[in-house]
C-alpha positions in Angstrom: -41.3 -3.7 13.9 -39.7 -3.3 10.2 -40.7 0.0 9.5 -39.7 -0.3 6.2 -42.0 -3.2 6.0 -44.7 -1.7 7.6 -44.6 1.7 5.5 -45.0 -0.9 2.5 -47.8 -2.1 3.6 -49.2 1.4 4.9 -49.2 2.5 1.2 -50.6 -0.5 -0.3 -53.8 -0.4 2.0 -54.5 3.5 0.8 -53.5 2.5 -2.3 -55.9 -0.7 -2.5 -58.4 0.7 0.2 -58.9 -1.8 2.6 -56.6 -4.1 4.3 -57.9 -7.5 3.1 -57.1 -6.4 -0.5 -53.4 -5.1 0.9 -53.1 -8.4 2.4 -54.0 -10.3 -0.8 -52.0 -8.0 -3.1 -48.6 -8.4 -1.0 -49.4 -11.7 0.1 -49.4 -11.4 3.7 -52.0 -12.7 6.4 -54.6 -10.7 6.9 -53.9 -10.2 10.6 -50.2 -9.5 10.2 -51.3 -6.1 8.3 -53.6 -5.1 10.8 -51.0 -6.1 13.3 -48.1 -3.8 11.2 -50.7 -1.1 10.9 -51.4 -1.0 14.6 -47.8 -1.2 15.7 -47.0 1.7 12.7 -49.7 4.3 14.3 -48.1 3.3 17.7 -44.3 4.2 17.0 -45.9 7.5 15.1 -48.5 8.7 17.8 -50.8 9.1 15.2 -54.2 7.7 13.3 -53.3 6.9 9.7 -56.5 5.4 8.7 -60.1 5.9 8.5 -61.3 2.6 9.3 -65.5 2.0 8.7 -66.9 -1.3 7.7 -67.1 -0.1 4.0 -63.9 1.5 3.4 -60.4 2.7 4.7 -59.3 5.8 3.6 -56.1 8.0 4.7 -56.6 10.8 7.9 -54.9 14.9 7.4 -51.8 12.5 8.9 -52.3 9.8 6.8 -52.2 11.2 3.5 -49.6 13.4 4.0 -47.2 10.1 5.7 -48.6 8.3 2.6 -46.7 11.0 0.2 -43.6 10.5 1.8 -43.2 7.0 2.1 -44.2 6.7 -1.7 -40.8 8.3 -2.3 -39.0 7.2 0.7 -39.7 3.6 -1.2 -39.2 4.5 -4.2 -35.3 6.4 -3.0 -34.9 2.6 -1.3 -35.2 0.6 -3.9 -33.7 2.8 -6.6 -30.5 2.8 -3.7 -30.5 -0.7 -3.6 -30.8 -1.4 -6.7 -27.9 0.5 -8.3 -25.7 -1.1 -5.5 -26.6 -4.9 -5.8 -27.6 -7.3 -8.3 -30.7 -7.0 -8.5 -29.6 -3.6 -11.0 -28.9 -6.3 -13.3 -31.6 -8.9 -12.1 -34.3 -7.5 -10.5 -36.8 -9.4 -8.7 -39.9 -9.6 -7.6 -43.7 -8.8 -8.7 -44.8 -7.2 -11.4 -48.0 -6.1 -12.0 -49.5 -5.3 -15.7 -52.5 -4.7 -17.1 -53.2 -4.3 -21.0 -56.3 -4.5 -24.3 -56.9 -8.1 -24.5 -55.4 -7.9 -28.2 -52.2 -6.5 -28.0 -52.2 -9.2 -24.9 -53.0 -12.3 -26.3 -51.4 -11.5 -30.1 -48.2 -9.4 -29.9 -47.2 -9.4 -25.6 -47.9 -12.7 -24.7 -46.0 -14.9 -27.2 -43.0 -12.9 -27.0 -43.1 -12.7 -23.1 -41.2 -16.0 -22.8 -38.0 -13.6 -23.8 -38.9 -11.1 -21.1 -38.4 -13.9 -18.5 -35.6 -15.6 -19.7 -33.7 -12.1 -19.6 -35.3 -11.2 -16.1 -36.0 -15.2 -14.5 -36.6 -13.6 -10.9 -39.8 -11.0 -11.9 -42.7 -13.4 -11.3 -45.3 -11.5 -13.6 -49.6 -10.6 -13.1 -51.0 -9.6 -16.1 -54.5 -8.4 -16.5 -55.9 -8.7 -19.9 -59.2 -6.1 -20.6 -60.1 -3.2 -22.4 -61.5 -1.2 -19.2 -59.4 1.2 -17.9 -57.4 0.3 -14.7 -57.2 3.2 -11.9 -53.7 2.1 -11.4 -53.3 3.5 -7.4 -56.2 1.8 -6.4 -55.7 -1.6 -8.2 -52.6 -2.1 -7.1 -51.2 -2.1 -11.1 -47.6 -1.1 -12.0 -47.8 -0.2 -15.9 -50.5 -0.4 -18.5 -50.4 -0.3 -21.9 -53.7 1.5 -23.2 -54.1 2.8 -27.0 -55.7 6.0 -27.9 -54.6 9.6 -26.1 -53.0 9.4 -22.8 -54.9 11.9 -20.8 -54.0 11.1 -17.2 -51.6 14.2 -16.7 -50.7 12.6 -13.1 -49.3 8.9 -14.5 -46.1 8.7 -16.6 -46.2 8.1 -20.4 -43.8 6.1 -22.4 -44.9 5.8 -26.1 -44.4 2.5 -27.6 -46.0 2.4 -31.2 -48.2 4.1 -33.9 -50.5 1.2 -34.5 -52.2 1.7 -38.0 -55.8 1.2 -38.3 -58.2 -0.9 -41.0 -61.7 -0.5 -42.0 -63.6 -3.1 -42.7 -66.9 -5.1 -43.0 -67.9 -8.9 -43.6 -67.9 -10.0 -46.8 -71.9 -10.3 -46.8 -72.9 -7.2 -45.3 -70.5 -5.7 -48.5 -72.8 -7.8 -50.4 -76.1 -6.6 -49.0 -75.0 -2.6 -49.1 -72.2 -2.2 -51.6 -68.4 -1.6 -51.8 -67.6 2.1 -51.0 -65.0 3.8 -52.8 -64.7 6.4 -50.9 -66.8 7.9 -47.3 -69.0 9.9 -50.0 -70.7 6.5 -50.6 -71.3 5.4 -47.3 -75.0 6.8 -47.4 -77.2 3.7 -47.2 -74.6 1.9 -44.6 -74.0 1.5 -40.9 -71.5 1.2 -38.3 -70.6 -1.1 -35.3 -70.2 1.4 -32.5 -67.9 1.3 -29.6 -68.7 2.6 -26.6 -66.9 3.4 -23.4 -68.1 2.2 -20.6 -66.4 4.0 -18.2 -66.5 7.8 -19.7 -69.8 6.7 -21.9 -67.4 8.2 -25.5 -68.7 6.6 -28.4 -66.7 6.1 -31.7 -67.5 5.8 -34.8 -65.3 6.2 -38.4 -62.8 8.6 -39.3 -60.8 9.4 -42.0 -58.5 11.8 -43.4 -58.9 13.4 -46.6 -55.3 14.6 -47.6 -54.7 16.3 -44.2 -57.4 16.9 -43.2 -59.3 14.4 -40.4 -63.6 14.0 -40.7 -65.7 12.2 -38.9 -68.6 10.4 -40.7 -71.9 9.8 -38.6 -73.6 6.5 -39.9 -76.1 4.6 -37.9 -75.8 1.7 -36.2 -78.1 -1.0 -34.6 -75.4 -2.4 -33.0 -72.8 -0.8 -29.9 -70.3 -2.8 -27.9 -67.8 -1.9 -25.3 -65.4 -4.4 -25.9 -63.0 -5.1 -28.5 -63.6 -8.8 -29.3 -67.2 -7.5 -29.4 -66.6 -5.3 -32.0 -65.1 -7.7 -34.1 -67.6 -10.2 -33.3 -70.6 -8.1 -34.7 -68.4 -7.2 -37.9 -68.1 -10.8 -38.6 -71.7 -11.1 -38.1 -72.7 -8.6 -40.3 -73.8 -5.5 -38.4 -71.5 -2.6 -40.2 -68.5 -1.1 -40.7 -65.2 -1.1 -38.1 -62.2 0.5 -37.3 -59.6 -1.4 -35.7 -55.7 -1.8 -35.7 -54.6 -4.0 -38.3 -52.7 -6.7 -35.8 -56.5 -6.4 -34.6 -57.8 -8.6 -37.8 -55.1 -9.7 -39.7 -56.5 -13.2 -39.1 -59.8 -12.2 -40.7 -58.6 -10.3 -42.9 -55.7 -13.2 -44.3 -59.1 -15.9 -43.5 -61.7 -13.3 -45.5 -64.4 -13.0 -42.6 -63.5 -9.3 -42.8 -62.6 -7.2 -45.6 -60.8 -3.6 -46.1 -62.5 -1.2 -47.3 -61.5 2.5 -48.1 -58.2 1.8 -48.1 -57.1 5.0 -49.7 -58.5 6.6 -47.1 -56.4 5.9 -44.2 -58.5 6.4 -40.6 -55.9 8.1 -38.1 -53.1 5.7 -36.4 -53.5 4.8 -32.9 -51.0 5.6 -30.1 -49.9 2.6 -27.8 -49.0 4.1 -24.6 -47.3 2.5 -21.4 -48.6 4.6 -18.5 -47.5 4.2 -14.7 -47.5 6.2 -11.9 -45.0 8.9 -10.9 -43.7 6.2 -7.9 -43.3 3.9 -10.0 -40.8 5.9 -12.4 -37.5 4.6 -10.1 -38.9 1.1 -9.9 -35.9 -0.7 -11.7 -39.0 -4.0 -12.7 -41.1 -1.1 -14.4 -38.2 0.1 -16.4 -36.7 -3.1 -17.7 -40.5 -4.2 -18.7 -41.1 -0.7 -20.7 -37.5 -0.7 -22.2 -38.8 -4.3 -23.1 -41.6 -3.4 -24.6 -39.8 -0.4 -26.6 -38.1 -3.2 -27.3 -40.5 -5.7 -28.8 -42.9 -2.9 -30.3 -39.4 -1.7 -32.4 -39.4 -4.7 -34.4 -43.0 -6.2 -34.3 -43.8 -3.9 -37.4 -45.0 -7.1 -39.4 -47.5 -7.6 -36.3 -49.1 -4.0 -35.9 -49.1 -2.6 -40.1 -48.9 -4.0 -43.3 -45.7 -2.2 -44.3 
C-alpha cells in the first residue's frame, strides 16, 4: 500500500464526503479508494469512516488522523517542492472557483499567460456568484468580493474594485436624473439578495466620510450578478456594481451613471484558501499571479 497515497485519498473523502466524489475529484476508480481506504484502516487498527448510505463522515480516530495528514501533505509537498523542479514548475491540478464577472472579463483572457509560465498545472475553474465551502468541494482558492469573514481560510487581498451606480436610460427617463441620494424619493432599486445567508443589498454612499444607506423599494430582487444587470437594462431601478462590471453598457449606453459625486464604497477582491493549502507551491504561484494581473488591470476594474 502507498501510504502516502492512501492518506491523499483519506482526506479527500472527509473533505468531499463520500468516496464516489473522492474518486471523481482525484480521478481514480471508484473501487481502488474503497480498496485504499480498507487497506489504510487495516495497517492503522482503526475505523476512520462513518460509512451510511447517505454520507461518510470522519470517527473520534478519523478526524483527529485527518488533522495530521492535512499537514503531513502539506510538509511533503512543500519538501519536495523546494528540492526539485517542480519549485520552479509545479504541476498538477488546480482547483478555482470565482464571480462569473471577474471570471469571464478580467481572469479568463489573461489566463493564457498563467499557463504559458506554469505549462504543467492543468487548471478547473468554477465560474458562480454562490459561495463555495472550499473543504467540502474539493476547491483550492477563490476569489470572492465583499468582506472576508471566514476567520478559518487564508486571505490574500488582490484589489479595491470601485463601484458605479446606474440605471437604464428609460427608467431615468420615466423617474428623473438624481443629483444627489436626497432626490431618490419617487425611485426604486434592483435588489440583491444572498442566497445562501438571505443578506440583501441595496445602495450606499458616502457623504464626505461618512457611509449611508438609502432604503428605496424595489419590485425586483435577484441573487445573481448577471441578474442584476439584466433587470437594470430592463428597466427595474437603480444598481450598484463594480465598474469592470458595466463598462460595456456603460461605453454602449444601456446603462448610465448616476450620482457620480457620490461615490458608493469600493469593493475588496479577496483570494481565500484554506490554511492546508498555504504551503501548496500551485496555490501560491496562482495568487502571486493574480497579485500579479490585478496590479496592472487598473484600466479593467476603475475609470482612473
Amino acid at each position: 500500500m502507498d501510504r502516502f497515497n492512501a492518506m491523499r485519498v483519506f482526506t479527500r473523502i472527509v473533505e468531499l464526503g463520500g468516496f464516489a466524489r473522492a474518486a471523481d475529484s482525484l480521478q481514480l476508480p471508484r473501487a481502488s479508494v474503497t480498496i485504499l481506504i480498507k487497506q489504510l484502516e487495516a495497517h492503522l487498527g482503526v475505523q476512520l469512516l462513518h460509512r451510511t448510505t447517505r454520507q461518510v463522515s470522519p470517527t473520534l480516530d478519523g478526524s483527529a488522523y485527518y488533522q495530521r495528514c492535512v499537514r503531513l501533505l502539506a510538509d511533503l509537498e512543500e519538501t519536495e517542492a523546494a528540492f526539485s523542479a517542480a519549485r520552479h514548475n509545479p504541476r498538477g491540478l488546480l482547483r478555482i472557483d470565482m464571480p462569473v464577472g471577474i471570471g469571464r472579463l478580467i481572469v479568463m483572457p489573461a489566463l493564457p499567460e498563467f499557463s504559458a509560465r506554469y505549462p504543467l498545472i492543468e487548471l478547473e475553474i468554477g465560474l458562480n456568484d454562490r459561495p463555495v465551502d472550499l473543504i467540502r468541494e474539493g476547491v483550492d482558492c477563490v476569489l470572492r468580493g465583499g468582506l472576508a469573514l471566514d476567520d478559518s481560510l487564508v486571505a490574500r487581498p488582490l484589489a479595491q474594485l470601485q463601484q458605479v451606480t446606474c440605471a437604464s436610460p428609460e427608467y431615468l427617463r420615466q423617474r428623473g436624473i438624481p443629483q444627489s441620494p436626497e432626490d431618490l424619493e419617487g425611485h426604486q432599486v434592483v435588489e440583491y439578495f444572498s442566497s445562501v445567508s438571505g443578506k440583501r443589498y441595496g445602495l450606499e454612499f458616502f457623504f464626505g466620510e461618512q457611509l449611508r444607506q438609502v432604503e428605496l423599494p424595489k419590485q425586483v430582487a435577484v441573487n445573481s450578478a448577471d441578474a442584476y444587470l439584466a433587470a437594470a437594462e430592463a428597466g427595474y431601478g437603480l444598481v450598484q456594481t463594480p465598474y469592470y462590471n458595466v463598462a460595456r453598457q456603460l461605453r454602449n449606453a444601456t446603462l448610465q451613471e448616476v450620482l457620480a459625486g457620490f461615490a458608493p464604497p469600493a469593493m475588496p477582491l479577496t483570494a481565500l484558501y484554506p490554511p492546508q493549502r498555504h504551503l501548496s507551491t500551485r496555490v501560491r504561484v496562482l495568487v502571486d499571479w493574480l497579485v500579479e494581473l490585478f496590479a496592472r488591470s487598473g484600466a479593467h476594474i476603475s475609470r482612473a
